[in-house]
C-alpha positions in Angstrom: -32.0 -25.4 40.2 -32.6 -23.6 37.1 -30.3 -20.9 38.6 -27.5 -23.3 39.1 -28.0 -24.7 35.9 -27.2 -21.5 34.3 -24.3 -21.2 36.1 -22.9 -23.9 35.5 -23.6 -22.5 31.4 -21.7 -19.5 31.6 -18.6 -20.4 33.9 -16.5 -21.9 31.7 -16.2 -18.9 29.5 -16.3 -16.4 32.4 -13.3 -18.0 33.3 -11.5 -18.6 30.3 -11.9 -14.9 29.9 -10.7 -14.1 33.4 -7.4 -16.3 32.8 -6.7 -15.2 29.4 -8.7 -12.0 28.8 -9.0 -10.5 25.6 -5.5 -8.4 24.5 -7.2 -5.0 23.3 -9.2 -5.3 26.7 -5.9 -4.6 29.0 -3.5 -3.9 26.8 -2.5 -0.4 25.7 -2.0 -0.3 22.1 -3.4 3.7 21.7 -0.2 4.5 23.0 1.5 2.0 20.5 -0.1 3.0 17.4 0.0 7.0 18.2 3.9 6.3 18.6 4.2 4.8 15.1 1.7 7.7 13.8 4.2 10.3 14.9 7.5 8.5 13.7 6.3 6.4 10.6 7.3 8.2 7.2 5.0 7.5 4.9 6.3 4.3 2.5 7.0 2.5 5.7 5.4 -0.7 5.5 3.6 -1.7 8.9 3.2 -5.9 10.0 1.1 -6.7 12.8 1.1 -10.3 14.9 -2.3 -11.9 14.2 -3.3 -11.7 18.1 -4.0 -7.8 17.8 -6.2 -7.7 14.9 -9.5 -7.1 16.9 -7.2 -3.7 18.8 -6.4 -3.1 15.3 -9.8 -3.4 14.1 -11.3 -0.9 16.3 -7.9 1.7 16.8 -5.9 1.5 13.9 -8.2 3.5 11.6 -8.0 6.6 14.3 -4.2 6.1 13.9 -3.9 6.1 10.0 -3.7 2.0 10.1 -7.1 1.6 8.7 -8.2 -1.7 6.5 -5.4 -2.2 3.9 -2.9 0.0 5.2 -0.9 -2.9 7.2 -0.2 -6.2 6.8 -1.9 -8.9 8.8 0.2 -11.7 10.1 -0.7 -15.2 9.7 -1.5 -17.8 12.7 -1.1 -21.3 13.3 -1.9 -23.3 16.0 0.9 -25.9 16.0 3.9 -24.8 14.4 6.3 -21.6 15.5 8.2 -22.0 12.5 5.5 -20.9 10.6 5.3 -17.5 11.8 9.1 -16.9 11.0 8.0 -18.3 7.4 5.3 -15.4 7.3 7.8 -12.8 8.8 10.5 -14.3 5.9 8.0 -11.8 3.3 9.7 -8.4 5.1 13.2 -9.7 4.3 15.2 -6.7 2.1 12.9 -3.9 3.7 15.2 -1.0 5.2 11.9 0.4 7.1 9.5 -1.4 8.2 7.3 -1.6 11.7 6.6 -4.2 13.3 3.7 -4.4 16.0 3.0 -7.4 18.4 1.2 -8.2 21.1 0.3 -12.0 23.0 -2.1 -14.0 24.1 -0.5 -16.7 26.5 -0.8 -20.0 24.6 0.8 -18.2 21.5 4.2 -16.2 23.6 6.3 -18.9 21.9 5.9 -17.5 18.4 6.1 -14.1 19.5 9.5 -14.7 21.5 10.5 -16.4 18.3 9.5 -13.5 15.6 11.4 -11.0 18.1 14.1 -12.9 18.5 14.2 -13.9 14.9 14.0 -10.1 13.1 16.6 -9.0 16.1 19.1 -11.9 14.4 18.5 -10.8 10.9 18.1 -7.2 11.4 18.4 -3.8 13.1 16.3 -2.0 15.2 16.3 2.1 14.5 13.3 3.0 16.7 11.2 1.3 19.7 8.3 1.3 22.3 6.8 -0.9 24.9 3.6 -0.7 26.7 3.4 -3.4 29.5 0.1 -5.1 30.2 -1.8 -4.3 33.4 -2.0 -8.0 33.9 0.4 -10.8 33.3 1.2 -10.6 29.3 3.9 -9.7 27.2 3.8 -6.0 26.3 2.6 -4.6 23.1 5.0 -3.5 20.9 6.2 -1.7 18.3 9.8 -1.7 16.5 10.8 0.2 13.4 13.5 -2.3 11.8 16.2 -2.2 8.8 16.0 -5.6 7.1 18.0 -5.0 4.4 21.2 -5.7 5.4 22.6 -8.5 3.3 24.8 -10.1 5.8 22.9 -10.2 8.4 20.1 -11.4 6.2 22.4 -14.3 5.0 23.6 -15.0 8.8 20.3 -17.4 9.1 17.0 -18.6 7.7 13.3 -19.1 9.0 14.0 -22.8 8.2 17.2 -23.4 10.7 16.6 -20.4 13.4 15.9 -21.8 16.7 11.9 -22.1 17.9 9.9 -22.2 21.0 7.4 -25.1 20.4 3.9 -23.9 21.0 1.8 -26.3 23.8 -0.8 -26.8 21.2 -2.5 -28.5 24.3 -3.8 -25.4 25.6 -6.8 -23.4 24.0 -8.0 -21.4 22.3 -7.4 -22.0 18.5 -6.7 -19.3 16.3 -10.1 -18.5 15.1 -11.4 -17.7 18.7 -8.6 -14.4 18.3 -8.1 -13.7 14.9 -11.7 -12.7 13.4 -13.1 -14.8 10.7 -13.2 -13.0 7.0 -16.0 -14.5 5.9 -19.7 -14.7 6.9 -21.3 -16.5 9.7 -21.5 -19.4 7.7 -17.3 -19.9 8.7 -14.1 -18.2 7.5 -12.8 -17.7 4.6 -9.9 -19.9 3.3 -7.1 -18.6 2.4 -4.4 -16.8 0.9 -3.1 -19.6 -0.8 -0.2 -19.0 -2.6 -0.4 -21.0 -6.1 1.5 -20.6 -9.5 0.0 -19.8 -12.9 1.7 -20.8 -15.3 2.0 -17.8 -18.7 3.9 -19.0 -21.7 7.4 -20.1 -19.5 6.9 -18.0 -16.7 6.0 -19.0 -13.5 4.0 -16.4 -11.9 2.7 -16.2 -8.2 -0.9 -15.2 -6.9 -2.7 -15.3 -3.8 -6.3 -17.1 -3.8 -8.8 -16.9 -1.3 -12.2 -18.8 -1.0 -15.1 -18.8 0.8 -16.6 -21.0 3.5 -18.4 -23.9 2.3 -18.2 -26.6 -0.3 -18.9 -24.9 -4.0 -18.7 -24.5 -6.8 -18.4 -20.6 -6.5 -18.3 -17.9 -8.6 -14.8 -16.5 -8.8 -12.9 -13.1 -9.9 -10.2 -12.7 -11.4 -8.0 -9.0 -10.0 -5.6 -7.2 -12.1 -3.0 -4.8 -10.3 -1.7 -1.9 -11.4 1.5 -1.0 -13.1 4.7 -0.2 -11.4 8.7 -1.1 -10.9 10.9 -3.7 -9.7 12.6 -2.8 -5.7 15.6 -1.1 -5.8 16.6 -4.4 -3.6 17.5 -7.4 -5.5 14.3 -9.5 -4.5 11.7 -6.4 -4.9 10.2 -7.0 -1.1 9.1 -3.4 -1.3 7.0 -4.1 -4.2 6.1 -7.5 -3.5 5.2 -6.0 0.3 2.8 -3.4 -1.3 0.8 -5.1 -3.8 0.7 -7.9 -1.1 -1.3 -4.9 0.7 -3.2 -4.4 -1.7 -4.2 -8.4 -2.5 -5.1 -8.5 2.1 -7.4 -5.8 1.2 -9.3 -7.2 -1.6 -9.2 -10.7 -0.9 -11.6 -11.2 2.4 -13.6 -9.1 1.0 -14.4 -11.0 -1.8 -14.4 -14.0 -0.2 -16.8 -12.6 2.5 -19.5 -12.0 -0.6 -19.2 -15.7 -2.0 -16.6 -15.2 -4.7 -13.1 -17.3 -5.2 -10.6 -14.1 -5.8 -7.3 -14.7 -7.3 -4.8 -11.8 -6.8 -2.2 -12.6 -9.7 1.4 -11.0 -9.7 1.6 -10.3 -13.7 5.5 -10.9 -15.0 8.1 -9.4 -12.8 5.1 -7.6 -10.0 5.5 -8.4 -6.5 5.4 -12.1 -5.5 6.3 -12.8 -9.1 9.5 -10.7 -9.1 12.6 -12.2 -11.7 9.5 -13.4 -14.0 10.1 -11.2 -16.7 9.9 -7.4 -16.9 7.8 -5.2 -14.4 5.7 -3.3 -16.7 6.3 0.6 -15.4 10.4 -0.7 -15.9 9.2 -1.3 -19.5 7.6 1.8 -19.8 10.3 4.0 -18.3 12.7 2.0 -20.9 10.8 3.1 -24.0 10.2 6.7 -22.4 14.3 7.0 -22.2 14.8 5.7 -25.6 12.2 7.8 -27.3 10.3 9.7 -25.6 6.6 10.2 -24.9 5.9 8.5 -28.0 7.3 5.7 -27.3 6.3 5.0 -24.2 2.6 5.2 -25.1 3.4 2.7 -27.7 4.8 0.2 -25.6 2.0 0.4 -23.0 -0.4 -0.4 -25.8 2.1 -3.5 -27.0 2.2 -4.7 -23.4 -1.6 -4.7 -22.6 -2.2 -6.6 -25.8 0.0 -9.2 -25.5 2.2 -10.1 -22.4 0.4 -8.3 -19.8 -3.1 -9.8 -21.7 -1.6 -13.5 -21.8 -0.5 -13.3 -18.4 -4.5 -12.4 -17.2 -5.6 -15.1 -20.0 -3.7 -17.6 -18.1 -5.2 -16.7 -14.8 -8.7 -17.2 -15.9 -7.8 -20.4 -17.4 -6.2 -21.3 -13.8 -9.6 -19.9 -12.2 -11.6 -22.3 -14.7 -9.9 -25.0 -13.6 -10.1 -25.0 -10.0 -12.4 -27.4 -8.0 -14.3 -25.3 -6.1 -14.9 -22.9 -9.0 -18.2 -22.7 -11.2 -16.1 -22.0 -14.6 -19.3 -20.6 -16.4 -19.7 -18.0 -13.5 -15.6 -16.0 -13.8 -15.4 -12.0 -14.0 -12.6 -9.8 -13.9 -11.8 -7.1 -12.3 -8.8 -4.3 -12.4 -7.3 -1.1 -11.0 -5.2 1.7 -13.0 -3.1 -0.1 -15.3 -5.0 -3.0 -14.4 -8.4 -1.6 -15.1 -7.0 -1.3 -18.5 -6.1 -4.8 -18.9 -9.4 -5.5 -17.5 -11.1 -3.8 -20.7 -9.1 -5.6 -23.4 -9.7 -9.0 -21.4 -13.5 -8.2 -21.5 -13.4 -7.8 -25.2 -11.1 -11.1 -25.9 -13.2 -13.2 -24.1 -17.3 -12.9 -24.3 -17.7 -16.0 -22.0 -16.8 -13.5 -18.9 -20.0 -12.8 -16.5 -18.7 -9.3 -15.7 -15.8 -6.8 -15.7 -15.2 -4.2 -13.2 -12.9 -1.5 -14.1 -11.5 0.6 -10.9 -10.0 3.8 -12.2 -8.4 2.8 -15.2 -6.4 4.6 -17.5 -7.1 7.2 -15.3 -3.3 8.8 -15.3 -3.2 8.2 -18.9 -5.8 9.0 -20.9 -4.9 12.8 -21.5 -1.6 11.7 -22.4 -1.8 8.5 -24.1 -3.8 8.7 -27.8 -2.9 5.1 -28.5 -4.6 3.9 -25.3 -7.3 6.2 -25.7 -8.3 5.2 -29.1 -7.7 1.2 -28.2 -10.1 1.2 -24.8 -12.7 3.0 -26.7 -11.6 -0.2 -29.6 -12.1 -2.5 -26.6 -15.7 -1.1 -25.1 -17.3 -1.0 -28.6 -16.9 -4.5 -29.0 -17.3 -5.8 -26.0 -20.3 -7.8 -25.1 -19.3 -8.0 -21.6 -21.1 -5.9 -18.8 -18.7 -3.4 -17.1 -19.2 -0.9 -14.1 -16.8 1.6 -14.2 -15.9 3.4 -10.8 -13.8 6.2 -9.8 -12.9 8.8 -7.2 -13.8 11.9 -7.7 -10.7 13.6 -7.5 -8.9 10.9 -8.9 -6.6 12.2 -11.8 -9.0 11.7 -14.2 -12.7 10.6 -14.7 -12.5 11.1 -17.8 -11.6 7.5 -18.7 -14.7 6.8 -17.4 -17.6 8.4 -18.6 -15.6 7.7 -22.7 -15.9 4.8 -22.2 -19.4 4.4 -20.6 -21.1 6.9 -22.9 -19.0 4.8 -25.6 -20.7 1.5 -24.0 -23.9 3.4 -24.3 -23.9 3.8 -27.6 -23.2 -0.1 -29.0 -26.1 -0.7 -26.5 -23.8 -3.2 -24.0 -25.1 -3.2 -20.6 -23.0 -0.9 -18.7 -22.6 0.9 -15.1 -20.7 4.2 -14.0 -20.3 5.8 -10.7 -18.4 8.5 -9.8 -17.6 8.1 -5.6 -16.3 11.1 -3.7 -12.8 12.4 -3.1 -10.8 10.0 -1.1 -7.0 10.6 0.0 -4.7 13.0 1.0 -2.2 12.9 -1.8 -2.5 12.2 -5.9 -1.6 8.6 -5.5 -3.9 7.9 -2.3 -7.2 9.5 -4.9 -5.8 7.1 -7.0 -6.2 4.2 -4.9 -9.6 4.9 -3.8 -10.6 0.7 -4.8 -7.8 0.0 -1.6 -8.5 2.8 0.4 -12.7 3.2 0.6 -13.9 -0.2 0.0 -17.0 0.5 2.3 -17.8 3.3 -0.4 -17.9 1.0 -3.5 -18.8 -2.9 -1.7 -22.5 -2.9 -1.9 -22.3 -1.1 -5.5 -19.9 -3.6 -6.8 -21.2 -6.7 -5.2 -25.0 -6.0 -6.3 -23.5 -5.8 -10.3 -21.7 -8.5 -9.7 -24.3 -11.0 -8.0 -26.8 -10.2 -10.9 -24.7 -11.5 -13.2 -23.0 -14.2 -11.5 -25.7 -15.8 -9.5 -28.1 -18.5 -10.4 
């Protein structure tokens, strides 16, 4: 009897499995993925349907698709429509792969996002693997969405859908891996507006499982430029990247993260002036000189009041403990990072990923102004970089700087990471096993009860 009882246990899922199996258990996606390895240049943006996160999980990082080098598709259990929505963010990209795969409640959406991209683009480069049972093959199509009247041809919000039977299990959680901890996923991206002076800026925010309050982190990109393409979908595509890196992570440890798009960056694009365009304005007008100058204007007052307003957004929010807010940056952003630290004393922590890294030798003005920042501070900051990042130098200023004023302070220097100058560069995206439990332990003895 207890025999049969058992059965009766572990049928239902032995079945379930049987009908629907897992996709990375019959599907071929080595083949896939060692396709777009050999025929991907290196900008090309990759976007992968939600259903082969788990093959992507354990194959992509043999194939050079590792954590944060692709974007992850969203799912929803009810609404097609919703994946042509997510699909809409590739719009104006003249490269970009695009890898699916099914599992058989969800072939309506995937029907829909191929049929959808082949209506607003052009394929340039293709390959199928079929299933060695009943599924859809995986996939993976190189497209050219940039063509502007194809793109104006139709919209997510009018191209025709397949309904999905939203009868028929299983929910997206039981194929798309939960972010979080075992206590339930992690919510999120949201996208929200912050408001800065009269600009409307865009950032993503993810939170944890559970009720709150929570601690929460404010991240600060990078510089860089406006797309050569009118709505700056390359941009807004990379730094996008960057935020689906950072943000599950964060969440994952406890912490609300808010991934703002600063004036004219990414998601925020036509909101002002991208700083590196500013830069690269001042450099052609006067020179070296100039350009430092501005960089130094810019992180004291727009770029600075754009972060200000983010941490008053984070203060705000519901689920987030305003006494318990840190910041957090990389490059350009790590910069920003230090000046915020030293304008507001209320912050738990700062965290400063590589910055001013390609400018310290060549910038005085920022020099001279972080050091300003550091030796004011009352804020604890850990300070991390690569090794072979362009410059460590920023660094271990700055921390012996910290040492001296006798404000609580943390550097580590990580080793080399990356192929080329800007991959050392990016060693916060590209190693973030290397630097989690460092980061997370400064940041929990500050920010916890």
């Amino acid at each position: 009897m207890a025999l049969v009882a058992l059965a009766a246990l572990v049928a239902p899922p032995v079945y379930a499995t049987a009908t629907d199996p897992p996709p990375y258990f019959i599907e071929d996606y080595k083949s896939v993925l060692a396709h777009v390895q050999a025929h991907r240049e290196q900008d090309d943006p990759v976007y992968v349907y939600p259903f082969a996160y788990e093959a992507m999980a354990h194959y992509g990082p043999r194939f050079g698709l590792g954590p944060g080098r692709y974007i992850l598709g969203m799912c929803n259990e009810h609404e097609s429509r919703r994946y042509l929505e997510d699909v809409d963010r590739l719009r104006g990209l003249p490269r970009v792969w695009v890898i699916l795969a099914s599992v058989r409640p969800f072939y309506p959406p995937r029907q829909s996002i191929e049929q959808y991209l082949h209506a607003i683009g052009v394929v340039h480069d293709s390959l199928a693997i079929r299933s060695r049972q009943r599924l859809y093959p995986v996939s993976a199509e190189l497209f050219d969405l940039s063509d502007p009247v194809r793109l104006r041809a139709t919209t997510a919000a009018t191209f025709p859908v397949t309904p999905i039977d939203d009868t028929l299990p299983p929910p997206c959680n039981d194929w798309v891996r939960p972010t979080a901890d075992s206590s339930g996923p992690a919510r999120g991206p949201d996208t929200v507006v912050v408001r800065s002076g009269a600009l409307e800026l865009r950032a993503l925010l993810w939170r944890p499982a559970g009720q709150g309050p929570f601690p929460a982190v404010l991240f600060n990109h990078g510089s860089g430029h406006a797309s050569s393409t009118p709505s700056g979908r390359f941009d807004q595509q990379h730094r996008e990247t960057q935020a689906m890196t950072l943000g599950p992570v964060f969440a994952r440890h406890g912490y609300v993260l808010l991934f703002l798009f600063r004036r004219g960056a990414g998601l925020s694009a036509g909101q002002g002036t991208y700083s590196g365009d500013r830069m690269d304005s001042a450099f052609a007008a006067g020179g070296q000189d100039a350009r430092n100058r501005v960089q130094v204007e810019m992180l004291e007052a727009d770029e600075s009041s754009d972060a200000m307003a983010g941490l008053a957004f984070l203060r705000a929010r519901p689920e987030v403990d305003p006494r318990r807010v840190a910041v957090a940056g990389h490059s350009f952003g790590g910069s920003l990072t230090l000046l915020v630290a030293e304008r507001d004393s209320t912050l738990g922590a700062a965290i400063d990923f590589a910055g001013a890294a390609n400018s310290w030798v060549g910038s005085p003005p920022l020099r001279e102004r972080l050091l300003r920042a550091v030796a004011r501070t009352t804020v604890p900051v850990f300070f991390v970089h690569a090794a072979n990042d362009y410059s460590i130098a920023p660094g271990t200023s700055l921390a012996a700087a910290m040492d001296r004023a006798g404000t609580p302070h943390r550097i580590k220097i990580y080793p080399p990471v990356g192929r080329t100058r800007a991959e050392e560069h990016s060693f916060v995206y590209l190693n973030v096993a290397a630097w989690e439990s460092d980061v997370f332990t400064f940041l929990d003895a500050r920010m916890r009860p």
